[in-house]
DSSP file (Angstrom, degrees, kcal/mol; ACC not computed):
  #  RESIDUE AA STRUCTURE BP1 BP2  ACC     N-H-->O    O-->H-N    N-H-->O    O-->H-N    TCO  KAPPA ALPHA  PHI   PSI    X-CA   Y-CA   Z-CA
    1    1 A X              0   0    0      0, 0.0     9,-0.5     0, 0.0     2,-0.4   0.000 360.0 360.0 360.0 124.1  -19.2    6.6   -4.7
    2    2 A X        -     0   0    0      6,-0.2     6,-0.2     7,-0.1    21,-0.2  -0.528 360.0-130.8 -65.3 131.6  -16.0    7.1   -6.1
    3    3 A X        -     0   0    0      4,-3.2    -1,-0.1    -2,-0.4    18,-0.0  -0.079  36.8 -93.9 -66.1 171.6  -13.1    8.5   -4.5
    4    4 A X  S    S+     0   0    0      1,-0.2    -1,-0.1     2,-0.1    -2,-0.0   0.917 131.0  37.9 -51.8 -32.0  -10.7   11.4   -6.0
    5    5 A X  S    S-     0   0    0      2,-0.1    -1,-0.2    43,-0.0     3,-0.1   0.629 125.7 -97.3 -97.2 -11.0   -8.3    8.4   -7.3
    6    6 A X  S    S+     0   0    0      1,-0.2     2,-0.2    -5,-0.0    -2,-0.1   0.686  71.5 150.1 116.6  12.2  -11.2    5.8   -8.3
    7    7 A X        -     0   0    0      1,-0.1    -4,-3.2    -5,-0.1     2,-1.5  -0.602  57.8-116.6 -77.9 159.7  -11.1    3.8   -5.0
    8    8 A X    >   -     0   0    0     -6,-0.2     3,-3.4    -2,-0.2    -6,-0.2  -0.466  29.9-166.0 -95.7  57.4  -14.6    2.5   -4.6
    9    9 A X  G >  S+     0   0    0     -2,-1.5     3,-1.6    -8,-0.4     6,-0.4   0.629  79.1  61.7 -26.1 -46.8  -15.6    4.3   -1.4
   10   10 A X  G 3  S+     0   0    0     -9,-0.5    -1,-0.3     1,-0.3    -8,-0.1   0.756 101.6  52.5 -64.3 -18.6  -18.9    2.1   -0.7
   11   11 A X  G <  S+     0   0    0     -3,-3.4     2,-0.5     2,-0.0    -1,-0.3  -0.116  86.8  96.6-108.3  35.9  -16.8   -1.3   -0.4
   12   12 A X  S <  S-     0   0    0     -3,-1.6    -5,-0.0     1,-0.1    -3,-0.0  -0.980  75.5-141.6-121.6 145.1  -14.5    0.1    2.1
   13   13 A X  S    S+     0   0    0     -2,-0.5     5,-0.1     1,-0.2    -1,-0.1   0.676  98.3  59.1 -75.8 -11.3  -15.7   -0.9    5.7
   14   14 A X  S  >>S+     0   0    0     -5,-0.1     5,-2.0     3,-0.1     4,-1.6   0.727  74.7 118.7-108.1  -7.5  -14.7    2.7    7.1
   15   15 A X  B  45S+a   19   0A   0     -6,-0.4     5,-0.2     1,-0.2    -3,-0.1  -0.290  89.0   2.9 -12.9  71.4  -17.0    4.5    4.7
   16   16 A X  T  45S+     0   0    0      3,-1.9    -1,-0.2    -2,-0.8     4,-0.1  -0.143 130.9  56.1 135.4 -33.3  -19.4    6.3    6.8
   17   17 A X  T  45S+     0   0    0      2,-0.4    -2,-0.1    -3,-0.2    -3,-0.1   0.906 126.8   6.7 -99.5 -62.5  -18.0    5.4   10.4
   18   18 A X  T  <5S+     0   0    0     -4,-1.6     2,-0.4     1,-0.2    -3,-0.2   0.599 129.7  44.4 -93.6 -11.1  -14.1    6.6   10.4
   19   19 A X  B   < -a   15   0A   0     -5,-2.0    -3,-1.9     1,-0.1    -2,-0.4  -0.980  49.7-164.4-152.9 133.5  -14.1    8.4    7.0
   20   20 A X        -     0   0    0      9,-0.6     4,-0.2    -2,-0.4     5,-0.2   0.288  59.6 -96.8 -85.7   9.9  -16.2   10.7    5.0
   21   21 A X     >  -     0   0    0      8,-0.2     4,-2.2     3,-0.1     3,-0.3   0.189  28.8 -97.8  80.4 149.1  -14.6   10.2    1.6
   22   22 A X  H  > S+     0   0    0      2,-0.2     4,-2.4     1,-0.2     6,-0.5   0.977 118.0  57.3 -72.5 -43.9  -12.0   12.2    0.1
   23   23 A X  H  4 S+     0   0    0      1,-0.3    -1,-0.2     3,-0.2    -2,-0.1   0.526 107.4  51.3 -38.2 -26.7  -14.6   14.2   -2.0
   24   24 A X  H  4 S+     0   0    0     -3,-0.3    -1,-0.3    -4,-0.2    -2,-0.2   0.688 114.8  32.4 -77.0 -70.0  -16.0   15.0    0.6
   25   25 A X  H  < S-     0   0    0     -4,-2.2    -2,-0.2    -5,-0.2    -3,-0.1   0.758 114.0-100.2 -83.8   3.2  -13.3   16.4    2.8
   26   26 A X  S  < S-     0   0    0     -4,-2.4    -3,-0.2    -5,-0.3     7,-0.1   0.985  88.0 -34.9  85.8  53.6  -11.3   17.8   -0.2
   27   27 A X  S    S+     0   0    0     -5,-0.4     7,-0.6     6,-0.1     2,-0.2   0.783 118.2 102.2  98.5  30.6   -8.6   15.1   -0.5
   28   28 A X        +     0   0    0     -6,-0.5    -8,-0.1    -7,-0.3     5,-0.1  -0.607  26.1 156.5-153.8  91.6   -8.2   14.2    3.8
   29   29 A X  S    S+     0   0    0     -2,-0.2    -9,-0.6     3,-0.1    -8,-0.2   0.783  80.4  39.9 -38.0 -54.2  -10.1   11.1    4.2
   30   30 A X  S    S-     0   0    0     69,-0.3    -1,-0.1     2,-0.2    69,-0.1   0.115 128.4 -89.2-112.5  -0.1   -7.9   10.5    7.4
   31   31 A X  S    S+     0   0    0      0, 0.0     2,-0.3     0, 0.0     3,-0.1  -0.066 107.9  72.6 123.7 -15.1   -7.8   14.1    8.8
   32   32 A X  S    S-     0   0    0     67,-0.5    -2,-0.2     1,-0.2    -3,-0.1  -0.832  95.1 -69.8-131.9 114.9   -4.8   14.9    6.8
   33   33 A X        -     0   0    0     -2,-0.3     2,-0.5    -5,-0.1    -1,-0.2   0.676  39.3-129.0  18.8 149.2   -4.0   15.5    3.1
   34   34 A X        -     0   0    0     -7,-0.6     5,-0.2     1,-0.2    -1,-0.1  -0.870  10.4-155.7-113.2 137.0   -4.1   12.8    0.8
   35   35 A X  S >> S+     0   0    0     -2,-0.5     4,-2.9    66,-0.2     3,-1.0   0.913  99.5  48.0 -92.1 -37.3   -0.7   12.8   -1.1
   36   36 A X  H 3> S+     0   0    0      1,-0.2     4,-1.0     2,-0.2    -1,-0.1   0.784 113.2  46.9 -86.5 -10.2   -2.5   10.9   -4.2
   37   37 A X  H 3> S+     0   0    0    -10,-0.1     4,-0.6     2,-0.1    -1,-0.2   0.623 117.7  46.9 -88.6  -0.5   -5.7   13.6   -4.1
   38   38 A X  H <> S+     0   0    0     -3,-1.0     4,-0.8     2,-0.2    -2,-0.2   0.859 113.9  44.4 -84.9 -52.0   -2.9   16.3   -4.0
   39   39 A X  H >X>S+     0   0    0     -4,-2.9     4,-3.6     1,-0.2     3,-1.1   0.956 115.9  47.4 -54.2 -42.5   -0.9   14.6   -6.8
   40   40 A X  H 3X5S+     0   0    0     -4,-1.0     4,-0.9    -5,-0.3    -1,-0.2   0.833 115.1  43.9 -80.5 -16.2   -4.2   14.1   -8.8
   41   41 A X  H 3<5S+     0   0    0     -4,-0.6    -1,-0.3     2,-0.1    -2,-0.2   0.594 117.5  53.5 -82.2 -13.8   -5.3   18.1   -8.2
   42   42 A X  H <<5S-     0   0    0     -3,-1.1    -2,-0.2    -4,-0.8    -3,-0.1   0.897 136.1  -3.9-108.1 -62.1   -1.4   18.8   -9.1
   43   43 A X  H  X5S-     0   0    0     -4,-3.6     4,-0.8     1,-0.3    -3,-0.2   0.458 103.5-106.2-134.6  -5.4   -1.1   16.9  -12.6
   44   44 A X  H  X< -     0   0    0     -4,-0.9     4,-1.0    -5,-0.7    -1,-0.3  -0.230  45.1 -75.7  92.1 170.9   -4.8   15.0  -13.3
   45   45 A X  H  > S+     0   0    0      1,-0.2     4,-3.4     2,-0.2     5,-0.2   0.878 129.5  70.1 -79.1 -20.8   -5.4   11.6  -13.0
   46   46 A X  H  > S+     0   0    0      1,-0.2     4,-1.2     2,-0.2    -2,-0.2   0.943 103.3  42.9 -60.2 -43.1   -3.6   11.0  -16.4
   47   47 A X  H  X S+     0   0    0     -4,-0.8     4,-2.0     2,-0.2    -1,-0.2   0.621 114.6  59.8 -61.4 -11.3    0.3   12.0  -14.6
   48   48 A X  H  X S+     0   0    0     -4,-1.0     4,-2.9     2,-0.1     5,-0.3   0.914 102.6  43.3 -70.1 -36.0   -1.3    9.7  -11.7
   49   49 A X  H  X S+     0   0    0     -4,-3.4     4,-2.0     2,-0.2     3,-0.4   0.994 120.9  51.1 -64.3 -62.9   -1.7    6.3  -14.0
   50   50 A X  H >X S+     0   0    0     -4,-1.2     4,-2.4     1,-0.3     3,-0.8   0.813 107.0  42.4   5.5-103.0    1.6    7.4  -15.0
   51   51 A X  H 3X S+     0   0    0     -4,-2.0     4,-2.2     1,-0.3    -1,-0.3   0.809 121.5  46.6 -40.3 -36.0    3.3    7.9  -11.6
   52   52 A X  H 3X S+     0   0    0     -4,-2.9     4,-1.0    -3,-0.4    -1,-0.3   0.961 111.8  53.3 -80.1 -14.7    1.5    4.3  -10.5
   53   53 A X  H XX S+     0   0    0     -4,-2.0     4,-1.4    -3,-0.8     3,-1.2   0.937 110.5  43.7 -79.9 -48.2    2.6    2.9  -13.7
   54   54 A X  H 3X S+     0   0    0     -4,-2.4     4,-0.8     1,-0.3    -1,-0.3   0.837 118.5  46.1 -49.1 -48.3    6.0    3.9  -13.0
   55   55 A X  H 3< S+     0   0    0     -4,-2.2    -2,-0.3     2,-0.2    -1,-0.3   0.323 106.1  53.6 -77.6  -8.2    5.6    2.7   -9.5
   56   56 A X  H <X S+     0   0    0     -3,-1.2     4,-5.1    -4,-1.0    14,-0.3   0.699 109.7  51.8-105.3 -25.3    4.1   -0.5  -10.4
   57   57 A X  H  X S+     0   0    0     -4,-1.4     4,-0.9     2,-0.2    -2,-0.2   0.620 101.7  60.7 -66.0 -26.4    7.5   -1.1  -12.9
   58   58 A X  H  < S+     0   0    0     -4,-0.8     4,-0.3     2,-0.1    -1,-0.2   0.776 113.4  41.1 -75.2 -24.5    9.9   -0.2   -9.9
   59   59 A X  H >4 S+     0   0    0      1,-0.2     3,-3.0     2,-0.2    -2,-0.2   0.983 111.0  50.2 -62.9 -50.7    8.0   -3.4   -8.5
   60   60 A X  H 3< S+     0   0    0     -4,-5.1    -1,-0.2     1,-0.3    -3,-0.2   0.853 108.8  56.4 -56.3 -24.9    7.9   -5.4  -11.3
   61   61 A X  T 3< S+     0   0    0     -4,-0.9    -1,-0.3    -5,-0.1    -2,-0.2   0.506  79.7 107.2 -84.8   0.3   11.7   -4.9  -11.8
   62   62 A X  S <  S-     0   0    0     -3,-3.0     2,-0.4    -4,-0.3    -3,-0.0  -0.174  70.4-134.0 -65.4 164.2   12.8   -6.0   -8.5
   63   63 A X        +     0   0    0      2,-0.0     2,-1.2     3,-0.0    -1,-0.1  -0.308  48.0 149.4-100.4  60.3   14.6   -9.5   -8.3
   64   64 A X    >   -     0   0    0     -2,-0.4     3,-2.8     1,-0.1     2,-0.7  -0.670  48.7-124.1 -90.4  96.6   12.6  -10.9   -5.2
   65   65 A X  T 3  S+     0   0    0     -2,-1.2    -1,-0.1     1,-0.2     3,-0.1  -0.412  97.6  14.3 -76.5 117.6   12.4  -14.9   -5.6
   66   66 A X  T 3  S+     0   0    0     -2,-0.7    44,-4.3     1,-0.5     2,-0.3   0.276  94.9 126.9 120.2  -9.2    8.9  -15.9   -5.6
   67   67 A X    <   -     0   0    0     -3,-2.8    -1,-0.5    42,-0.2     2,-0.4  -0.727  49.7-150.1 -83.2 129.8    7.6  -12.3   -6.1
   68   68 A X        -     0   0    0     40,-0.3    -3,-0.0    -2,-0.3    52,-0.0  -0.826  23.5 -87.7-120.5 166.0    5.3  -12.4   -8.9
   69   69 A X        -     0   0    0     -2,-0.4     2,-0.4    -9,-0.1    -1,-0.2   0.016  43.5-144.8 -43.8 154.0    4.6   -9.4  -11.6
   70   70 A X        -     0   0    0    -14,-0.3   -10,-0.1     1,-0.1     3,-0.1  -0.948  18.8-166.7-118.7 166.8    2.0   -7.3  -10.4
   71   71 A X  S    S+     0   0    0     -2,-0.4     2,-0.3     1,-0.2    -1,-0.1   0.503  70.8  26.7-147.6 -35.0   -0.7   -5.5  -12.8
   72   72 A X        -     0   0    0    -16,-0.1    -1,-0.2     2,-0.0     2,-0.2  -0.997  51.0-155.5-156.0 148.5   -2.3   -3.0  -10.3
   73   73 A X        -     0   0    0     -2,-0.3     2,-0.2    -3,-0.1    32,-0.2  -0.690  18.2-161.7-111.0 164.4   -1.7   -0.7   -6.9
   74   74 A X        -     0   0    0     28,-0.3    30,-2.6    -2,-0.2    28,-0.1  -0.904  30.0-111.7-144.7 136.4   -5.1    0.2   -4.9
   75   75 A X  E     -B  103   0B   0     28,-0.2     2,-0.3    -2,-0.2    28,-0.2  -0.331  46.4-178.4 -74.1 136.2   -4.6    3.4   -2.2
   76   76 A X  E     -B  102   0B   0     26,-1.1    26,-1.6    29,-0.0     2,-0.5  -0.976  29.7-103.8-132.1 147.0   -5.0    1.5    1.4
   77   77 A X  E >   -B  101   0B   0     -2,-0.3     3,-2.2    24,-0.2     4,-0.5  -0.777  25.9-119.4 -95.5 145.0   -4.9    3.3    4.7
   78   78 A X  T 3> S+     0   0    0     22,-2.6     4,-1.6    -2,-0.5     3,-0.5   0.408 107.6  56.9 -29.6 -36.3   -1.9    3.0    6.7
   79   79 A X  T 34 S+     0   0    0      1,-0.3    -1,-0.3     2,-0.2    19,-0.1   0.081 105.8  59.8-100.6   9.4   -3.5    1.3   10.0
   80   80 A X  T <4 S+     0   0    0     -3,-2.2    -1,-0.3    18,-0.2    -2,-0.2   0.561 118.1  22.0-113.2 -14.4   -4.6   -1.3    7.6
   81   81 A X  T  4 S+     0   0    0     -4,-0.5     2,-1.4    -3,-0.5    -2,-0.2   0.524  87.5 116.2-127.9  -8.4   -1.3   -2.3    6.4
   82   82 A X     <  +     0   0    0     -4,-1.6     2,-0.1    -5,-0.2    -1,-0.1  -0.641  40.7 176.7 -66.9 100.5    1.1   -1.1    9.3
   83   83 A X        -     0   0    0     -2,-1.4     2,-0.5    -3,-0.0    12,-0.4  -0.114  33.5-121.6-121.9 152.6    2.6   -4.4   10.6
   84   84 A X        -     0   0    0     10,-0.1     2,-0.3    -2,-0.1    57,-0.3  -0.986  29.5-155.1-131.8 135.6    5.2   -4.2   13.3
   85   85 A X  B     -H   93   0C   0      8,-1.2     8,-0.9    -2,-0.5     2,-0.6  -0.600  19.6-118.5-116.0 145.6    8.6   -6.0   11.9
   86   86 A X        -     0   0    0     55,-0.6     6,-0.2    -2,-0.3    57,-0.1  -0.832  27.1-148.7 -96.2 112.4   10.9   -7.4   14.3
   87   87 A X    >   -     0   0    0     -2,-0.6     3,-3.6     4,-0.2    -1,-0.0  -0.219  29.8-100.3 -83.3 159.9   14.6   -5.7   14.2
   88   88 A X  T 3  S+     0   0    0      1,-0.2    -1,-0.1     2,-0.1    -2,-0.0   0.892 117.5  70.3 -50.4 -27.4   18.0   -7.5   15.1
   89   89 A X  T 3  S-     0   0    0      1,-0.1    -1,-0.2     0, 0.0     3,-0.1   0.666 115.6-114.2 -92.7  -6.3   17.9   -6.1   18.3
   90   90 A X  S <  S+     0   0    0     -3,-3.6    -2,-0.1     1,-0.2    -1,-0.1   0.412  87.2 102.4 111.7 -23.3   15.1   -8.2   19.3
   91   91 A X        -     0   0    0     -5,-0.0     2,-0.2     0, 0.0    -1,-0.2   0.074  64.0-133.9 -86.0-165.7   12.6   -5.0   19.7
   92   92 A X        -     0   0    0     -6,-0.2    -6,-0.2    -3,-0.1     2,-0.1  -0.814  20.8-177.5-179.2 139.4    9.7   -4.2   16.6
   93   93 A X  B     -H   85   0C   0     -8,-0.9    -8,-1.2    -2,-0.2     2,-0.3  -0.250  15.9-138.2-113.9-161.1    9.0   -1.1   15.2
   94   94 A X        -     0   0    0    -10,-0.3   -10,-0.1    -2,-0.1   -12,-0.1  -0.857   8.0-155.0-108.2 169.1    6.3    0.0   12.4
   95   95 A X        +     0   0    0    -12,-0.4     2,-0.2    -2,-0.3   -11,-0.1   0.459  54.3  69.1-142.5  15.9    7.0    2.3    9.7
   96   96 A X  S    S-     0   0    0    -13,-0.3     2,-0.4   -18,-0.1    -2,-0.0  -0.816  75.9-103.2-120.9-162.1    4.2    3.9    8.6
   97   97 A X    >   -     0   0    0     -2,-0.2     3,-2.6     1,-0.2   -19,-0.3  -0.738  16.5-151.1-112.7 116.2    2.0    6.1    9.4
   98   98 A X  T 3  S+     0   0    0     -2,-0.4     2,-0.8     1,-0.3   -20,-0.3   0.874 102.9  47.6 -47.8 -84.4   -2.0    4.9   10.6
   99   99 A X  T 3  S+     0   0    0    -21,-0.2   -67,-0.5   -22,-0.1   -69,-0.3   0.097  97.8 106.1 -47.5   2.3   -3.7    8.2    9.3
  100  100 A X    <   -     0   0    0     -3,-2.6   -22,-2.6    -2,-0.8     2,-0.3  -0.641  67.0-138.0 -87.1 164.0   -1.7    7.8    5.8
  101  101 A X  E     -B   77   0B   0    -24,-0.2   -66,-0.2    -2,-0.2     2,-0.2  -0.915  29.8-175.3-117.7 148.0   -3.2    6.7    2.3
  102  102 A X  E     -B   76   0B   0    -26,-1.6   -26,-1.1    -2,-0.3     2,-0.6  -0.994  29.5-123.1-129.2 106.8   -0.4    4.0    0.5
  103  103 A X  E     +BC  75 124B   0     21,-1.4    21,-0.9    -2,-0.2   -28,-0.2  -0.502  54.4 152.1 -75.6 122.8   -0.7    2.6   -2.8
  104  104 A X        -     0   0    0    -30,-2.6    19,-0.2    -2,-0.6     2,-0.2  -0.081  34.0-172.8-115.0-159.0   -0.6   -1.2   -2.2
  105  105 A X        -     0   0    0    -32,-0.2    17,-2.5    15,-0.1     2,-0.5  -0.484  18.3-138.9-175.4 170.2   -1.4   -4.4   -3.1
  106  106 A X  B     -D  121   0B   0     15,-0.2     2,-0.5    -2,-0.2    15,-0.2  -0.965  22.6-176.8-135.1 127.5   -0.9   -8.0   -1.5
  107  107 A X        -     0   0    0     13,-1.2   -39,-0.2    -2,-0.5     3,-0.1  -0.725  26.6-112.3-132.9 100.6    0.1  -11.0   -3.5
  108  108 A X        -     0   0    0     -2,-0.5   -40,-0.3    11,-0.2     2,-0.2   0.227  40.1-112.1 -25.0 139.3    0.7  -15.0   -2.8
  109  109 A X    >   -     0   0    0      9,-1.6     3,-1.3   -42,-0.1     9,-0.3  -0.628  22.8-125.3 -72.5 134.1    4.2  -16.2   -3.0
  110  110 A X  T 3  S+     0   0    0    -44,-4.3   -43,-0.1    -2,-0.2   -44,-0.1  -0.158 104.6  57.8 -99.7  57.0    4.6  -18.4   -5.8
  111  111 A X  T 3  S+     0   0    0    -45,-0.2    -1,-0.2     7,-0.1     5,-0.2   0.109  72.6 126.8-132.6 -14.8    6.0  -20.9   -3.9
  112  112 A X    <   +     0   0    0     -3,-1.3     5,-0.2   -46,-0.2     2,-0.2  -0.253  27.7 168.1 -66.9 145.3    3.2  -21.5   -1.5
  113  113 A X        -     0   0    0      3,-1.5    -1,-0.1     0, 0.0    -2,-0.0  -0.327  56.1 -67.1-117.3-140.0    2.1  -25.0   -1.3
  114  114 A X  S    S+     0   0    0     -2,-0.2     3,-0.1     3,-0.0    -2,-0.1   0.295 132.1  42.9 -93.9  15.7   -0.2  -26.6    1.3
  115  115 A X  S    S+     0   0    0      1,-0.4     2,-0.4     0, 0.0    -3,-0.1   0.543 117.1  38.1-104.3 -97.7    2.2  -26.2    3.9
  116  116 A X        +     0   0    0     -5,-0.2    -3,-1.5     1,-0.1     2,-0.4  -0.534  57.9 173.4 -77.9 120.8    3.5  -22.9    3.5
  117  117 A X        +     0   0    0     -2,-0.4    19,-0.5    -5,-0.2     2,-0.4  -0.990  19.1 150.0-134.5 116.1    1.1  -20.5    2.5
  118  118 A X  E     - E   0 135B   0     -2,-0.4    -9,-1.6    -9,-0.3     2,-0.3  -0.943  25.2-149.5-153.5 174.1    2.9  -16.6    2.5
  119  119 A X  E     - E   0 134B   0     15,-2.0     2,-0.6    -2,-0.4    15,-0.5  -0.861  20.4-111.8-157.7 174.4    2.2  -13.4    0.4
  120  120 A X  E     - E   0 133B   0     -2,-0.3   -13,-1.2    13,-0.2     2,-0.6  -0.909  24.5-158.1-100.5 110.4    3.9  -10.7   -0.8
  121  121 A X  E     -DE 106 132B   0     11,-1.4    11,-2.4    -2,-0.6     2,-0.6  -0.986  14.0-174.5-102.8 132.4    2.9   -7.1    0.9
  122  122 A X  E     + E   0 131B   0    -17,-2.5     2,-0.4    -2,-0.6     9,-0.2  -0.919   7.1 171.3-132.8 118.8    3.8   -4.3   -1.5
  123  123 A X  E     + E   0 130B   0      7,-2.7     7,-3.2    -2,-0.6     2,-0.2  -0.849   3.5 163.6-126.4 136.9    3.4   -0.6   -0.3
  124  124 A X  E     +CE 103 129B   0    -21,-0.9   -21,-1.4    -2,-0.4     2,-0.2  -0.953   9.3 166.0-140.0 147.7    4.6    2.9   -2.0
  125  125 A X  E >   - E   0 128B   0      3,-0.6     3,-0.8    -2,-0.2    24,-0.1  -0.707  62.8 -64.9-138.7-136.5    4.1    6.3   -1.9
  126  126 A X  T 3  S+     0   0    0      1,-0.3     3,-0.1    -2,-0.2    22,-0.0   0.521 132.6  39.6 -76.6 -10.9    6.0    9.6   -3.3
  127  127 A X  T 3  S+     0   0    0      1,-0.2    -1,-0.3    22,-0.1     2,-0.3   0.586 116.0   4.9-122.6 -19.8    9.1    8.7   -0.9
  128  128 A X  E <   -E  125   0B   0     -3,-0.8    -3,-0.6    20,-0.4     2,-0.4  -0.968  46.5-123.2 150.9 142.5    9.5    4.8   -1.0
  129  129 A X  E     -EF 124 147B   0     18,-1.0    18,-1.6    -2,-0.3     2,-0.3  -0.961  25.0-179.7-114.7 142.5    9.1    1.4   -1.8
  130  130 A X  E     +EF 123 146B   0     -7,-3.2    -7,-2.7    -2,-0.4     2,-0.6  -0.861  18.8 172.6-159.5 173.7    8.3   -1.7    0.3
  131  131 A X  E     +EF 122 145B   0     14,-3.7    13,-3.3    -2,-0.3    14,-0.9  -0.885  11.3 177.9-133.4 134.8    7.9   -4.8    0.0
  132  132 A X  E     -EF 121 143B   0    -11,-2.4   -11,-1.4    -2,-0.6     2,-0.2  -0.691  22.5-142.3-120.5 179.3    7.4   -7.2    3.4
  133  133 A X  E     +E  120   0B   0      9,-1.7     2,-0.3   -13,-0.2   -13,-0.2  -0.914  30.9 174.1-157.6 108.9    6.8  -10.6    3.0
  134  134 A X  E     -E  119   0B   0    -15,-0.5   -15,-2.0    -2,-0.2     6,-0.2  -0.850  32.6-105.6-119.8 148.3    4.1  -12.4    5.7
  135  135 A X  E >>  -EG 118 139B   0      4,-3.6     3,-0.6    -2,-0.3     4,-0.6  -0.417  66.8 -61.6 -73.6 162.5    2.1  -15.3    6.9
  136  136 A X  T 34 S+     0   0    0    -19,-0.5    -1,-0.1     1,-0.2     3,-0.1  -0.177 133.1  21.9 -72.3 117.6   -2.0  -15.6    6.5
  137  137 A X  T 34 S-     0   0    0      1,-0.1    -1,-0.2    -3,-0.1    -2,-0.1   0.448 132.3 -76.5  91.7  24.6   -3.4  -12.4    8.6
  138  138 A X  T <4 S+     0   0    0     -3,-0.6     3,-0.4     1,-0.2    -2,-0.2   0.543  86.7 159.5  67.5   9.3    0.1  -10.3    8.3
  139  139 A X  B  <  +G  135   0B   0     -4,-0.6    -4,-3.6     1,-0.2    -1,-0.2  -0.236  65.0   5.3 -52.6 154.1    1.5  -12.8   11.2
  140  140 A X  S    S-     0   0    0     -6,-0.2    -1,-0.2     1,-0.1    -5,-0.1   0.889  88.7-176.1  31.6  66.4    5.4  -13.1   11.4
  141  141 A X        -     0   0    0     -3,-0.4   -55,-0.6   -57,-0.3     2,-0.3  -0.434   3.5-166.0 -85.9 157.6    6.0  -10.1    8.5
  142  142 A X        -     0   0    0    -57,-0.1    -9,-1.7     3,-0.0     2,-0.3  -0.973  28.2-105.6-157.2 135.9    9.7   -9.6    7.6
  143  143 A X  E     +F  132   0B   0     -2,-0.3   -11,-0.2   -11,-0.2     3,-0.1  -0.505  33.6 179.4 -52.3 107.2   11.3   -6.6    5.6
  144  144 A X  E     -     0   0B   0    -13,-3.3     2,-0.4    -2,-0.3    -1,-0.2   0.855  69.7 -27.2-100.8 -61.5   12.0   -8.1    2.4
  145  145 A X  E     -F  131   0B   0    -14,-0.9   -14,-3.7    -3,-0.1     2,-0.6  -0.991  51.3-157.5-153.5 158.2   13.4   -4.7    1.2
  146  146 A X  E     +F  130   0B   0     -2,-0.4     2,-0.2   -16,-0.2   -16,-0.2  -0.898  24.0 173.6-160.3 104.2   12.9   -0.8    2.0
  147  147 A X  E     -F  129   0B   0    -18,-1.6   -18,-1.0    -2,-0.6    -2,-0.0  -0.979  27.1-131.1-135.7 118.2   13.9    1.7   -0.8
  148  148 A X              0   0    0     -2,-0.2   -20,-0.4   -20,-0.2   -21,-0.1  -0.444 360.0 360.0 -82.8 125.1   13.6    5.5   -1.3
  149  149 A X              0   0    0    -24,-0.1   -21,-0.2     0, 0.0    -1,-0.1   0.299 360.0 360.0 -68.0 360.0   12.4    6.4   -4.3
């Protein structure tokens, strides 16, 4: 089953156990409004390809060395991509939200050899960009930058 944005509900592992589909609940997968089934009930999916298009061009345009273009976002839920980043002060916070949907995508540094193997996390939604930059299983993630849109 497809979701309201085209994510492929049957190949997500919380299908069925944590989440009834957005179609299903009217655009709150996660118990609360979906901002991309709101956006897509608001303008169609044709101003959503848009809006990611746009959003996938605020990526491409960054100057991040080692970040390499990217071609596509995929909506992820928040408890799958909230990492907790370690501040100067010694503490670590997150900054999103479990029970939110993100348009994301995760991409190898093109630098990695057989040593260093690190990836690229890149999250947006209506408010924000960011882009962290982690070792294999989101170990030691670091705020590469975090930017209101």
């Amino acid at each position: 089953m497809k979701s309201i944005c085209g994510a492929e509900c049957d190949n997500c592992e919380l299908f069925n156990k944590q989440c009834s589909g957005c179609q299903k609940t009217k655009g709150c997968p996660f118990g609360k409004k979906c901002w991309i089934a709101k956006y897509m009930e608001i303008g169609g999916k044709e101003q959503f390809q848009i809006m990611k298009d746009k959003i996938i061009e605020e990526f491409n345009s960054l100057t991040i060395e080692g970040l390499p273009m990217i071609k596509e976002l995929y909506p992820l839920k928040g408890s799958f991509v909230n990492l907790e980043y370690p501040l100067p002060n010694g503490t670590k916070t997150k900054l999103l939200q479990d029970n939110e949907t993100y348009l994301g995508n995760q991409i190898e540094c093109e630098f990695n050899d057989d040593e260093i193997k690190k990836c690229f996390g890149l999250l947006a939604n209506m408010n924000f960009i960011l882009v962290c930059e982690y070792e294999e299983n989101g170990n030691h993630p670091e705020i590469v930058l975090f930017k209101r849109r």
